[in-house]
TORKOL-4160 file (C-alpha; in steps of 0.2 Angstrom, whole numbers, padded with zeros to 4 digits, m for minus):
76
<pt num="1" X="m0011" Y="0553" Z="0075"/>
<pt num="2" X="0008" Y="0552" Z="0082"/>
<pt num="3" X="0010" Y="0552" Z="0100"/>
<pt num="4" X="0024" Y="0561" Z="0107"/>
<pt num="5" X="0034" Y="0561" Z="0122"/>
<pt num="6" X="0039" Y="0573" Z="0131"/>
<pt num="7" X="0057" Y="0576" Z="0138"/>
<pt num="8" X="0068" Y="0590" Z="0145"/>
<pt num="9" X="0083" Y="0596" Z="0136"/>
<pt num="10" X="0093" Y="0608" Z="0142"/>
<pt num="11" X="0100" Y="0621" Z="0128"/>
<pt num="12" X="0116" Y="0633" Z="0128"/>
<pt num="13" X="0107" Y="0653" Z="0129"/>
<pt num="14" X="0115" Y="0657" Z="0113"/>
<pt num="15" X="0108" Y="0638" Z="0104"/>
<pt num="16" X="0090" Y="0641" Z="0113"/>
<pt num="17" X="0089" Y="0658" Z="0104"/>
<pt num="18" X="0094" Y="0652" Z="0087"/>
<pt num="19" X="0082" Y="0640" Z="0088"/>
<pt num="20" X="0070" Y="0652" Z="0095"/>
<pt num="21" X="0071" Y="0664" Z="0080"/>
<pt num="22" X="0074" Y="0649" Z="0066"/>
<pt num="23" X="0055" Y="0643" Z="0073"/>
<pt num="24" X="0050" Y="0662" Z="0071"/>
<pt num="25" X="0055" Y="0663" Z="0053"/>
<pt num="26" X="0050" Y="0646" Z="0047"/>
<pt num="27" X="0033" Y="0646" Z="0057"/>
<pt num="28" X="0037" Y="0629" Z="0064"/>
<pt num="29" X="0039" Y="0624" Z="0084"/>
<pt num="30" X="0056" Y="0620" Z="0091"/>
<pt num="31" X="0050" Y="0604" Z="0095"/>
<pt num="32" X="0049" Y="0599" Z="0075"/>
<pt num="33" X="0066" Y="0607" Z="0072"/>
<pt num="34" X="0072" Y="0596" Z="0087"/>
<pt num="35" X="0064" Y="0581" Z="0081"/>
<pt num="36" X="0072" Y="0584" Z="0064"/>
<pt num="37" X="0089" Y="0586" Z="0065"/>
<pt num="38" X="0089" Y="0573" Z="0081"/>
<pt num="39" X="0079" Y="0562" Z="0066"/>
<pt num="40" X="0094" Y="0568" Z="0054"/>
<pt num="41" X="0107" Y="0564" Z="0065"/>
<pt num="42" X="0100" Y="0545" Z="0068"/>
<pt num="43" X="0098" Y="0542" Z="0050"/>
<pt num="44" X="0117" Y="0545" Z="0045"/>
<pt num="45" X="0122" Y="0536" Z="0065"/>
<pt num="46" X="0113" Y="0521" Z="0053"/>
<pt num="47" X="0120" Y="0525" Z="0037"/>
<pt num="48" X="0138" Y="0524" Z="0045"/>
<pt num="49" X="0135" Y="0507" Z="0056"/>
<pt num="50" X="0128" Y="0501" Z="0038"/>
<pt num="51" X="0147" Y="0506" Z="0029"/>
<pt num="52" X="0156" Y="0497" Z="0044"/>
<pt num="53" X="0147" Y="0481" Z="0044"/>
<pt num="54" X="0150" Y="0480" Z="0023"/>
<pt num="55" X="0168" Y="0484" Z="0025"/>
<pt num="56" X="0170" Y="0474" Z="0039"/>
<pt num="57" X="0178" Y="0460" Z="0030"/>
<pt num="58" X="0192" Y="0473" Z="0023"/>
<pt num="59" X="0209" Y="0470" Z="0030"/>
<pt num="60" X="0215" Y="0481" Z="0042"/>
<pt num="61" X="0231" Y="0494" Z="0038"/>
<pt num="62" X="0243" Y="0500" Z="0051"/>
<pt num="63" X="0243" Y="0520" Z="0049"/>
<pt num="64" X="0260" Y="0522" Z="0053"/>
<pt num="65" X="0263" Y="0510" Z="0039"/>
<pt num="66" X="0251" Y="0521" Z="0029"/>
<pt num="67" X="0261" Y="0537" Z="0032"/>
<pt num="68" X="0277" Y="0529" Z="0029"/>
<pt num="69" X="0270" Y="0523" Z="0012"/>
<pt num="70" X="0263" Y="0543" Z="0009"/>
<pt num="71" X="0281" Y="0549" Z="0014"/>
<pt num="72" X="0287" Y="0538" Z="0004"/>
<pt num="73" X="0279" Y="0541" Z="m0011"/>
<pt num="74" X="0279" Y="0562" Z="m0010"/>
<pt num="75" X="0264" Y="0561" Z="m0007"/>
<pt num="76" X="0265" Y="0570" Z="0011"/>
């Protein structure tokens, strides 16, 4: 058994009655679609702080001297 908290969330009229009628048509509570995509967003908030730390030792580039170098090359 999970225990769950509860919290108030405030949601724009028009985003409260998508989610209204996506719970409707898939038979599931707001509360699970919430908890998804909130879950969703976390994992690829992870997945990116896991891509910086590997490429942290990677110089940096100057992106000016990036686009001079695009420019440059007729690229842009």
């Amino acid at each position: 058994m999970t225990l769950s908290k509860r919290a108030t969330v405030y949601f724009a009229p028009e985003i409260h009655r998508a989610l209204r009628l996506k719970a409707a048509a898939t038979d599931r509570p707001i509360s699970e679609i919430v908890n998804d995509a909130v879950r969703c967003s976390l994992a690829e908030d992870a997945d990116d702080l896991a891509a910086f730390e590997e490429r942290a030792g990677e110089p940096s580039l100057d992106f000016e001297a990036v686009v001079k170098d695009l420019r440059k090359s007729g690229k842009l």
